[in-house]
N, C-alpha and C positions, 0 to 999 in steps of 0.2 A: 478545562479543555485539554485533552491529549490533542499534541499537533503530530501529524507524520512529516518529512520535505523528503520528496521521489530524488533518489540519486543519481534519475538521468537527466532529469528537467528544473529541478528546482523545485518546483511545485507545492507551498504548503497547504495539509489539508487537515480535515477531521477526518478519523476511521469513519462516520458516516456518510463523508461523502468519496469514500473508495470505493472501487469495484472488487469482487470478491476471486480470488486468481483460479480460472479455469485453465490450467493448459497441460497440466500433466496427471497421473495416476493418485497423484496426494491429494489433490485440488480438494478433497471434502478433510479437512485438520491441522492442515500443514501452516496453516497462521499465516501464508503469504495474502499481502493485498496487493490491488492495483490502482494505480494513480489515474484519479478521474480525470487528468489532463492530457498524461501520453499515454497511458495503458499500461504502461511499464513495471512489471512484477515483483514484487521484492517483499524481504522480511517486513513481519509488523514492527518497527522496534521503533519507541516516541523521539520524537527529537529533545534533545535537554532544555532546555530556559537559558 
């Protein structure tokens, strides 16, 4: 299991239960997700073990 944890909330997750980042001109490549718990934008990068 890849986990993410959102850097504003805490929030650990699986990339499939993130939402996919709509908010700017990149939004189809740019690897950002969003945390299905505050919506909050950020790189995909795993969290370590």
């Amino acid at each position: 299991m890849t986990a993410y944890r959102c850097p504003l909330c805490g929030t650990v997750f699986e990339k499939a239960q993130a939402t996919g980042c709509a908010g700017c001109a990149m939004a189809r490549g740019c690897g950002a997700i969003a945390c299905p718990n505050c919506g909050h934008e950020f790189a995909a990068i795993p969290e370590e073990a």
